[in-house]
C-alpha positions as CSV (number, residue, x, y, z in Angstrom):
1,X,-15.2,-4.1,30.9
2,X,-15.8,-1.9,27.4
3,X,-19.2,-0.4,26.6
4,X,-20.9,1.0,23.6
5,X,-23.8,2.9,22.8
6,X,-26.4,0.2,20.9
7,X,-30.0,1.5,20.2
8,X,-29.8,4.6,22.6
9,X,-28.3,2.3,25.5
10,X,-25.2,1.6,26.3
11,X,-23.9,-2.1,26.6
12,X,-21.2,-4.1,27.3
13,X,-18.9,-4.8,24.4
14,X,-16.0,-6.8,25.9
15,X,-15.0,-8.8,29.2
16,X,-12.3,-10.1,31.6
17,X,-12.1,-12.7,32.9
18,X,-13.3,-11.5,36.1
19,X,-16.6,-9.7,34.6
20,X,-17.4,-13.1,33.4
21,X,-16.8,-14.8,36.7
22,X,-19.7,-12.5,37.8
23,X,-21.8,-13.7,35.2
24,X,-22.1,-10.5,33.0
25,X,-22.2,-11.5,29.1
26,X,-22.1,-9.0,26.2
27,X,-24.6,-7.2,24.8
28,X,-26.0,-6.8,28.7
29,X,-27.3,-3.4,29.4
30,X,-24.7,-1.5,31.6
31,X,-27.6,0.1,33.7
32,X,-28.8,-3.9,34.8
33,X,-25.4,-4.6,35.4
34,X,-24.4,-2.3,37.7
35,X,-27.5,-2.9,39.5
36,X,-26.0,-6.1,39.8
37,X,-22.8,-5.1,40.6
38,X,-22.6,-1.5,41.5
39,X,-18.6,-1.8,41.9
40,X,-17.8,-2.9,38.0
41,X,-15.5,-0.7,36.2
42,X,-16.7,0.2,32.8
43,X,-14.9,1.9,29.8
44,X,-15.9,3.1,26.7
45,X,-14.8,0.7,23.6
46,X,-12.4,2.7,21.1
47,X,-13.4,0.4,17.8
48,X,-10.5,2.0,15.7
49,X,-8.1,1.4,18.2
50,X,-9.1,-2.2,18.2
51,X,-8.5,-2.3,14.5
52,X,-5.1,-0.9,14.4
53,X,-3.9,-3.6,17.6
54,X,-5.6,-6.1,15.6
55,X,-3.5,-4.9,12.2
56,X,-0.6,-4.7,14.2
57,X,-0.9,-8.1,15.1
58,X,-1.4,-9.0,11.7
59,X,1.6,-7.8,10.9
60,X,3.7,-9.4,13.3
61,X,1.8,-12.9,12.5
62,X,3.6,-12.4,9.2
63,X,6.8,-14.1,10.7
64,X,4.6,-17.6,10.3
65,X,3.4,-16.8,6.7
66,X,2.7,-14.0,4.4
67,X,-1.4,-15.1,4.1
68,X,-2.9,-13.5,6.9
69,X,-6.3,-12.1,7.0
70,X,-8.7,-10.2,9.4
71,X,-11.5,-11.8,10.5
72,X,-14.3,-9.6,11.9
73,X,-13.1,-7.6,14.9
74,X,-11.1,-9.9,17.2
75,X,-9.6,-12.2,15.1
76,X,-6.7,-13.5,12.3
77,X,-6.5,-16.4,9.8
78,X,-3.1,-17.7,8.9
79,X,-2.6,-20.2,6.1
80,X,-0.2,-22.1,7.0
81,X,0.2,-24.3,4.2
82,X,3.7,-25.2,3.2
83,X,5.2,-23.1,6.1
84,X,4.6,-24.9,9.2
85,X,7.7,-27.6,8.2
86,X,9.5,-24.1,8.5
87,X,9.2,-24.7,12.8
88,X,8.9,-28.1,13.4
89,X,5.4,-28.8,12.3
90,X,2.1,-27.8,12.7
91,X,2.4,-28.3,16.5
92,X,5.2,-26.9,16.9
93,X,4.3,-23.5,15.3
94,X,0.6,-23.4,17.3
95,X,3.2,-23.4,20.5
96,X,5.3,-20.8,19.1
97,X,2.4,-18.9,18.2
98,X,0.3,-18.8,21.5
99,X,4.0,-18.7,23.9
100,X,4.9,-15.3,22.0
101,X,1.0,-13.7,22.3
102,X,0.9,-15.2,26.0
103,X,4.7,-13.3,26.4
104,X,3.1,-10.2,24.9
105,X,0.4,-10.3,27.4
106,X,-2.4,-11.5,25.2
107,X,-5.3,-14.1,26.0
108,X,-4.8,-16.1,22.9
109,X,-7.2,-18.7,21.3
110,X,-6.2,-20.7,18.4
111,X,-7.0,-23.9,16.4
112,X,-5.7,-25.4,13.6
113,X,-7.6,-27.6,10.6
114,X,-7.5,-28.0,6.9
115,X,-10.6,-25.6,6.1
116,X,-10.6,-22.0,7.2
117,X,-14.2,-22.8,8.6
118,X,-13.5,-25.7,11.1
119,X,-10.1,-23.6,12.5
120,X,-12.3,-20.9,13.4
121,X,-14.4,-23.5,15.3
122,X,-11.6,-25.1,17.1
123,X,-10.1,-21.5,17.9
124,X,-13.4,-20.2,19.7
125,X,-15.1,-23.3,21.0
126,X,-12.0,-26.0,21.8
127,X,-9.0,-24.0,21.9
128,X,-5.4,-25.7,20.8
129,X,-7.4,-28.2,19.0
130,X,-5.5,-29.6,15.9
131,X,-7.9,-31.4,13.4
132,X,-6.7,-33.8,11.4
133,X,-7.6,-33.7,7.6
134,X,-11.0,-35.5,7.2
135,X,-11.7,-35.2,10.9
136,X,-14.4,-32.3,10.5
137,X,-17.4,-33.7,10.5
138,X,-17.2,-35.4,13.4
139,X,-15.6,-32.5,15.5
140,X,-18.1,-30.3,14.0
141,X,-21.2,-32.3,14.6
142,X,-21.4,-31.5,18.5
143,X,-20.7,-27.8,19.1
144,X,-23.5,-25.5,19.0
145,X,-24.6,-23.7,15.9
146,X,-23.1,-20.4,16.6
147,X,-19.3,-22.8,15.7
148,X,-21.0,-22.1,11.6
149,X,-20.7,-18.3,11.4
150,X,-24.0,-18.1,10.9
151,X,-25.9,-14.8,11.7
152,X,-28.1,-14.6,15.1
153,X,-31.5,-14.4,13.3
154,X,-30.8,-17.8,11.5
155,X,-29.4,-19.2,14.4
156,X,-32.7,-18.2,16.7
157,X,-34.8,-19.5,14.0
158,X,-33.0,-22.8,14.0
159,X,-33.0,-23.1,18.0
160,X,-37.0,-22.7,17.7
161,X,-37.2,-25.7,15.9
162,X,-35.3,-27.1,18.1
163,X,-32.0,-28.0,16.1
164,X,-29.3,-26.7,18.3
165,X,-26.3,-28.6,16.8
166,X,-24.7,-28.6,14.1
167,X,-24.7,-32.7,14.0
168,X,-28.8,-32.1,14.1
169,X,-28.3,-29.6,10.8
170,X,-25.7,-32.4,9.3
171,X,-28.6,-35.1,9.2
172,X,-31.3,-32.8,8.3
173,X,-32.6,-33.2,4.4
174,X,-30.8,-30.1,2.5
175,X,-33.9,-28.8,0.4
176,X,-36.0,-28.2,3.0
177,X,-33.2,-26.2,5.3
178,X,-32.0,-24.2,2.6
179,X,-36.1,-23.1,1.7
180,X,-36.5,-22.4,5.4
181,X,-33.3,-21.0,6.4
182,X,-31.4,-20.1,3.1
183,X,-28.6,-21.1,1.7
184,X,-25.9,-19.3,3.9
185,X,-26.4,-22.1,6.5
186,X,-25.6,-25.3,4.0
187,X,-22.8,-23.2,2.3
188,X,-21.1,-22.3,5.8
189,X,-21.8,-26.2,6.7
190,X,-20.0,-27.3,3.0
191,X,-17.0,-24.0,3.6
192,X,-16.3,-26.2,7.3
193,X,-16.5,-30.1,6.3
194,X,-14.0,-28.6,3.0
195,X,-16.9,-29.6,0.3
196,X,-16.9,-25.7,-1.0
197,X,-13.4,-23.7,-1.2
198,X,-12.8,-21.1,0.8
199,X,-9.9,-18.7,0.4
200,X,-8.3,-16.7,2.7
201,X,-7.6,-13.0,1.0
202,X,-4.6,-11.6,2.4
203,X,-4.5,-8.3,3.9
204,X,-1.0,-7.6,1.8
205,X,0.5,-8.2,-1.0
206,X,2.2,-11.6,-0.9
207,X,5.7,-10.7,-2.2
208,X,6.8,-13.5,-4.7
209,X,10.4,-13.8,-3.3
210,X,11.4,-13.6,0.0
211,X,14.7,-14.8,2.6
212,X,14.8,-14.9,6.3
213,X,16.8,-15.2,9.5
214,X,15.9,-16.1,12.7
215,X,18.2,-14.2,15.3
216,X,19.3,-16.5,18.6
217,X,20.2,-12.6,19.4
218,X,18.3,-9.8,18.5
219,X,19.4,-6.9,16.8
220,X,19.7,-3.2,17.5
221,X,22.4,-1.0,16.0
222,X,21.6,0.0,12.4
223,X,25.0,-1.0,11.5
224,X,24.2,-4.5,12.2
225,X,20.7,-4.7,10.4
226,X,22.8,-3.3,7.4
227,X,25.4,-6.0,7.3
228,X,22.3,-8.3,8.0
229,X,20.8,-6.3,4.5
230,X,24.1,-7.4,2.4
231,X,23.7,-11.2,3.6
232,X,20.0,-11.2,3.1
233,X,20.4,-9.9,-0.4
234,X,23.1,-12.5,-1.5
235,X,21.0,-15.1,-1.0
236,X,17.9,-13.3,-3.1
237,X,20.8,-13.1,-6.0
238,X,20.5,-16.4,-6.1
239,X,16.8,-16.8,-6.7
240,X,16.3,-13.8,-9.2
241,X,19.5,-15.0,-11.1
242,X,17.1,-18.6,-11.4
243,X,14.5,-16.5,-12.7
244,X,16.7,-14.4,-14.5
245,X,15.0,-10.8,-13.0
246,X,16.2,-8.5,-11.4
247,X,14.0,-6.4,-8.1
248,X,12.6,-3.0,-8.9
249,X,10.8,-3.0,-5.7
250,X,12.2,-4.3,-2.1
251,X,11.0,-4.2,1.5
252,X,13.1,-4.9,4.6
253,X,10.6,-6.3,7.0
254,X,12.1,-5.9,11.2
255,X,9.9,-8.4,13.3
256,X,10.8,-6.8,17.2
257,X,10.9,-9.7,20.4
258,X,7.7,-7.6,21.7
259,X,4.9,-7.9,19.0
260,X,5.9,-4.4,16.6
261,X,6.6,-5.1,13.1
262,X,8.7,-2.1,10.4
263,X,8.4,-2.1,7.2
264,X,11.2,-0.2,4.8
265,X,10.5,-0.3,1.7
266,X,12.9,1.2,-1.5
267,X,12.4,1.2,-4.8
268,X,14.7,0.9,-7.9
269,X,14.5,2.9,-11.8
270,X,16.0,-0.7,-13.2
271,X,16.1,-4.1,-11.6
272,X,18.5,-4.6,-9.6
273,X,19.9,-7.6,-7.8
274,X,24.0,-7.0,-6.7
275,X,23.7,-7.0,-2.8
276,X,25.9,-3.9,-2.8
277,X,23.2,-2.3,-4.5
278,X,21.2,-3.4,-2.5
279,X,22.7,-2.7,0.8
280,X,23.1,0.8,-0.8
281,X,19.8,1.9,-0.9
282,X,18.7,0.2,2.2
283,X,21.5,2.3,4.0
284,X,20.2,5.8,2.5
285,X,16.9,5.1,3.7
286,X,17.9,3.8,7.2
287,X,19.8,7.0,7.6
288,X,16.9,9.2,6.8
289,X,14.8,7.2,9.6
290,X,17.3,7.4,11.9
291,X,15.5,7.4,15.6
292,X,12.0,6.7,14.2
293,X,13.2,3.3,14.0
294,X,12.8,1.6,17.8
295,X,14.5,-1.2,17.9
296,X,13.3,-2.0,21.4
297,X,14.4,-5.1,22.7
298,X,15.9,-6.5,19.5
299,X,14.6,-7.5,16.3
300,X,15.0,-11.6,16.2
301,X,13.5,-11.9,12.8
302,X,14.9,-10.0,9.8
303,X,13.3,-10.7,6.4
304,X,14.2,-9.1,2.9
305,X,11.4,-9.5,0.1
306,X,11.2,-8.4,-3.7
307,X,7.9,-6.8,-3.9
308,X,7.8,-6.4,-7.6
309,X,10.3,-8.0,-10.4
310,X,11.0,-7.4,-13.7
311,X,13.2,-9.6,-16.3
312,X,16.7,-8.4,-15.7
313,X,19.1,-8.3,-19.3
314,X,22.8,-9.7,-19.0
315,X,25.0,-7.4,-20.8
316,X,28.0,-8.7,-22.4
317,X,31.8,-8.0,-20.9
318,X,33.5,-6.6,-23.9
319,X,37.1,-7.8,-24.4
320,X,38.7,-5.5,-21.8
321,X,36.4,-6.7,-19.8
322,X,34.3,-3.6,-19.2
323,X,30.2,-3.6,-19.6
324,X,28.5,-0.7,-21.3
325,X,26.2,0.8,-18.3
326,X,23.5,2.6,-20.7
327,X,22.9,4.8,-17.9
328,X,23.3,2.5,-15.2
329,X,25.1,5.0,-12.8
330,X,22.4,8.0,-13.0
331,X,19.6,5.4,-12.4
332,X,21.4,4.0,-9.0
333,X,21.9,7.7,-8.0
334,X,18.3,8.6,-9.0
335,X,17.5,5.5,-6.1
336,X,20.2,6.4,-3.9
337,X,18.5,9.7,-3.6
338,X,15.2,8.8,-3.9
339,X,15.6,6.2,-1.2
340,X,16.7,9.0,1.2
341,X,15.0,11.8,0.6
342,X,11.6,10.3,-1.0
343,X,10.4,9.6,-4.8
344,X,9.3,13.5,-5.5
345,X,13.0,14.1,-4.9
346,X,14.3,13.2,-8.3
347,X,11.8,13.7,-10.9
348,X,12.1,12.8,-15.0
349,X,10.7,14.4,-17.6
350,X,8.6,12.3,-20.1
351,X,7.2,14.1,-23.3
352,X,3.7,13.1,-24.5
353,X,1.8,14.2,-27.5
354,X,0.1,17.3,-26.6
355,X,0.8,20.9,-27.9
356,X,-0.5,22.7,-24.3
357,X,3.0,23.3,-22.7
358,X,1.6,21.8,-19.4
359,X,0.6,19.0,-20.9
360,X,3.7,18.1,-23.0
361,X,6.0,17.6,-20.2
362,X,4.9,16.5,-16.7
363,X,7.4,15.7,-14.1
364,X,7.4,12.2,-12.7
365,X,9.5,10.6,-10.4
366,X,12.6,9.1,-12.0
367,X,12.1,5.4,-10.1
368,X,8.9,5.0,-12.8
369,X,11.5,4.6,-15.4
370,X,9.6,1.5,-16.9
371,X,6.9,3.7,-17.7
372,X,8.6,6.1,-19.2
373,X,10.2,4.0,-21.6
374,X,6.8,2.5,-22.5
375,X,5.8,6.2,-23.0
376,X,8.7,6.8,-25.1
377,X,8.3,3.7,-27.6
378,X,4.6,3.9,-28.0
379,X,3.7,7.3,-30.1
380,X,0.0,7.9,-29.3
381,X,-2.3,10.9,-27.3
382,X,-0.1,9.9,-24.4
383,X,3.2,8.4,-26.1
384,X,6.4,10.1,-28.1
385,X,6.4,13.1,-29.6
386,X,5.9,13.5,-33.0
387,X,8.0,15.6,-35.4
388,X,6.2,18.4,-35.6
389,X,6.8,19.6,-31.9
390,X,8.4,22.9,-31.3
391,X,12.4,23.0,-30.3
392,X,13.6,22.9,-27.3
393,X,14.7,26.1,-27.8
394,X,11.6,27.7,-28.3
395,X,10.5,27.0,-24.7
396,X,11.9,27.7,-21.4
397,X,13.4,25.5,-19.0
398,X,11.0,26.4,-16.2
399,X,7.1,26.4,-16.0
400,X,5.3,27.9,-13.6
401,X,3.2,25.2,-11.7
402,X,0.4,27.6,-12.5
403,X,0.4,30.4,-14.9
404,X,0.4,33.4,-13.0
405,X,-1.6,36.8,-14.2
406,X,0.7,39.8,-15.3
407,X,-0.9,43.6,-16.2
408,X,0.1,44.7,-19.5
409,X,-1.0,48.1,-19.8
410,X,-0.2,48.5,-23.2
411,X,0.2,46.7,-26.5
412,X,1.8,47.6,-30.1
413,X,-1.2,46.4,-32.1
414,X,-4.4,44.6,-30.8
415,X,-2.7,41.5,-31.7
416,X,0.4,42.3,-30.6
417,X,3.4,41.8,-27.9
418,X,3.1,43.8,-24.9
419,X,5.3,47.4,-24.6
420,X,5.6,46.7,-21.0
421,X,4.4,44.6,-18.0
422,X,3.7,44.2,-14.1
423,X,4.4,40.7,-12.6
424,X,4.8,40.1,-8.6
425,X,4.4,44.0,-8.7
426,X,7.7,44.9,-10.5
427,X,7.7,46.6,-13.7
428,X,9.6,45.0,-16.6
429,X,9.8,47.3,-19.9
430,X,10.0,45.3,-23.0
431,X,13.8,45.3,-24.8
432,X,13.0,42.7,-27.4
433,X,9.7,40.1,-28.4
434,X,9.2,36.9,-30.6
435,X,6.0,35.8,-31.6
436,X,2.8,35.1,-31.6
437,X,3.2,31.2,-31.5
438,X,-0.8,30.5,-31.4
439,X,-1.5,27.4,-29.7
440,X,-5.4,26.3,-29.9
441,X,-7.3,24.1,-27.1
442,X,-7.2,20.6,-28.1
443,X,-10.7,19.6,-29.0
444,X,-10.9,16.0,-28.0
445,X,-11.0,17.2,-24.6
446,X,-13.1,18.8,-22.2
447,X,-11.6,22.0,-22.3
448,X,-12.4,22.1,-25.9
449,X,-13.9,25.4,-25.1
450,X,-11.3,26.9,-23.9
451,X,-9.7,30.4,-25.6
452,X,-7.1,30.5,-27.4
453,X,-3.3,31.5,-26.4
454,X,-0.6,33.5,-28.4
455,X,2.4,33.1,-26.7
456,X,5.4,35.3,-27.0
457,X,9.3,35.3,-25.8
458,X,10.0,38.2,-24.5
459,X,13.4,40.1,-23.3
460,X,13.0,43.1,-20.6
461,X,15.6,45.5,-20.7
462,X,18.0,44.1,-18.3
463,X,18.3,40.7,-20.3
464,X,16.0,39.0,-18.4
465,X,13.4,36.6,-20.7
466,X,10.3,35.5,-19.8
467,X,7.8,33.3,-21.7
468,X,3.9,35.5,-21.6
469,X,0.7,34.3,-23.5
470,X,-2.4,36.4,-24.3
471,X,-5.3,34.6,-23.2
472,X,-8.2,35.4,-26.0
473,X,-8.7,37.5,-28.9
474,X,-9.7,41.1,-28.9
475,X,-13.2,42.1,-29.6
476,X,-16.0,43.8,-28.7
477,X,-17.0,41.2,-26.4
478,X,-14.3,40.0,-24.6
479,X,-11.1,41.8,-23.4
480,X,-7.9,39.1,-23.5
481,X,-6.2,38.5,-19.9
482,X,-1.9,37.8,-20.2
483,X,0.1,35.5,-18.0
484,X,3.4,34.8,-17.8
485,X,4.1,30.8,-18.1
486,X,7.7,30.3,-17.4
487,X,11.0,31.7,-17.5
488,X,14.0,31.6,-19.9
489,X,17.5,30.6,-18.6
């Protein structure tokens, strides 16, 4: 028996079976009951480790079909709809279902009907009840009210009247009910006898393509999920080649015999839909798993999904017989190392329209390559670069992440480049400077306010070149600070 604390007393949350043989119910105070039975055992609930068993479950439920939600606390909806044919009918798959949570050691209770509201009637009142469509009403009309999800102060208030069915609320006149008792209770009533929709939102995103295979045997090496990868992804050639797309985004999904559920996921710069591609970057990103994968007893369900697609261009053969790649073979290494060691591994550079030198660049990872084109063809605050940008050669091919203060004890002129300077506390003496390149704060922004820089390239006398800025202008008021922004090759 689980407790929790409830108005400054603790009391009982959740049962077994033998608790309620002793005729204990929930919400009980835990000081009566052990006055009733001194000898009870009594835990304190964990709620968040309730809700990651109950996700977990969720997960695993995905083998019967990718719409699964959370209700409440303690239990799942599962539309079924054009899946159960998948196991031998909607029969067939309730058995399945409640064999593998009794295997797993769970007391399972489910029901099956055309609305979401009548299943979760037949799970907790009559459960392994199957409805059939049309058969609601008059399974509905003779379980208590509490079968309409209808909140305890309704349902009190209902009971005092004395309707304690949910047949008595059926022949009741509407108006009157819904002045009295508001219009949850007929909108639950119309959500269970299927007279209002009522969608199930699915906890994930339901991928639009997706093949399977049910394992007599369960799997266990590595090698054999990969060679399981390659077959999977043949037959999801064939449906993006229908569709004529290719997969940028692809999760390998490893139902285990007991109940735990993996999810690998890899990504791709371009759509891609060759199995050997596809087996490729599954294969870098098993090897970087490596033991954090427990395969347990076996996985006996394997599935391969395209989480995202995009429309995937046939190139033309020329008449040798060779295909111009554009490319092609940096963007599969880009996602071979990506897949293994993570997106921040391999990183693009996309210019955008700003003149402040941490602005103009930023560092994204190379699998957003989609974006980046669109950044590239669309010349605007955030798109290409206009003409007027500064060479390549005028800046250096490292930034700092953050500017980092320097002491220049000395300067020409006001205005000018520094004689000499201290950064990481080693002196550098000036050989040669370029500049000032002046570069005001852009004023659509809110660091409009913001001083001005005058940047200069400078050479120390042992050839090394660094890129400094003053921060400021010199007078009376305000003495400029310098930082050095990035280093020359």
């Amino acid at each position: 028996m689980t407790s929790h604390r409830e108005s400054n007393t603790q009391r009982i949350a959740g049962l077994d079976a033998r608790a309620e043989a002793l005729r204990l119910k929930r919400g009980m105070g835990i000081a009566e009951a052990r006055a009733m039975h001194p000898d009870i055992d009594v835990v304190e609930a964990d709620p968040e480790a309730d809700r990651r068993l109950l996700e977990g479950l969720a997960d695993w439920c995905d083998r019967y079909t990718p719409l699964v939600a959370l209700d409440g606390a303690d239990g799942l909806f599962l539309d079924i709809t054009g899946c159960a044919h998948l196991f031998g009918g909607e029969k067939a798959l309730l058995n399945d279902l409640m064999m593998r949570f009794f295997h797993q050691g769970f007391d399972v209770r489910a029901g099956l009907a055309s609305t979401p509201g009548a299943a979760w009637a037949a799970a907790r009142f009559v459960a392994g009840q199957i409805l059939a469509p049309g058969s609601e009403r008059n399974f509905l009309s003779r379980l208590p009210l509490s079968a309409l999800r209808i909140d305890a102060r309704t349902k009190t208030s209902l009971e005092s009247v004395g309707l304690r069915t949910i047949g008595a609320i059926m022949e009741g006149p509407r108006a009157p009910l819904v002045r009295r008792f508001g219009a949850e209770l007929i909108e639950r009533l119309d959500q269970a006898l299927g007279r209002l929709e009522e969608a199930i939102s699915p906890r994930l995103p339901v991928a639009p393509l997706s093949v399977e295979r049910h394992l007599a045997d369960p799997l266990s090496l590595i090698d054999d999920i990969e060679r399981l990868v390659g077959l999977l992804a043949a037959a999801l050639k064939v449906d993006l080649e229908r569709r004529e797309e290719g997969a940028r985004g692809l999760e390998l999904l490893l139902f285990r015999v007991d109940g735990m559920v993996s999810r690998i996921t890899v990504g791709a710069s371009r759509p891609i839909r060759e199995p050997t591609l596809v087996r490729r970057l599954f294969h870098e990103r098993l090897a970087t798993l490596g033991e954090s994968i427990d395969a347990g007893y076996g996985f006996d369900l394997v599935r391969l999904s395209a989480l995202s697609t995009a429309r995937f261009d046939a190139r033309q053969a020329d008449l040798a017989g060779e295909v111009e790649t554009g490319g092609e073979g940096l963007a599969i290494f880009a996602d071979r190392i990506s897949a293994r060691l993570g997106e921040p591994a391999m990183l693009g550079v996309v210019p955008v329209e700003s003149h402040l030198p941490e602005r103009a660049a930023p560092a994204r990872p190379y699998a957003q390559e989609e974006a980046r084109k669109e950044a590239v063809k669309k010349p605007a605050r955030e798109g290409q670069a206009s003409a007027g940008r500064p060479r390549q050669a005028d800046r250096p091919i490292r930034l700092l992440r953050q500017p980092e203060p320097i002491d220049v004890p000395a300067t020409e002129v006001p205005d000018g480049p520094p004689l000499n300077f201290r950064w990481r506390r080693a002196l550098h003496r000036v050989a040669r400077a370029e500049g000032p390149e002046r570069i005001a704060p852009e004023w659509w922004r809110e660091q409009a306010d913001a001083p001005t820089r005058d940047y200069y390239r400078i050479e120390d006398a042992e050839g090394r070149r660094y890129w400094l800025y003053r921060q400021g202008l010199y007078n009376a008021q305000v003495v400029p600070r310098w930082f050095l922004h990035g280093v020359f090759a």
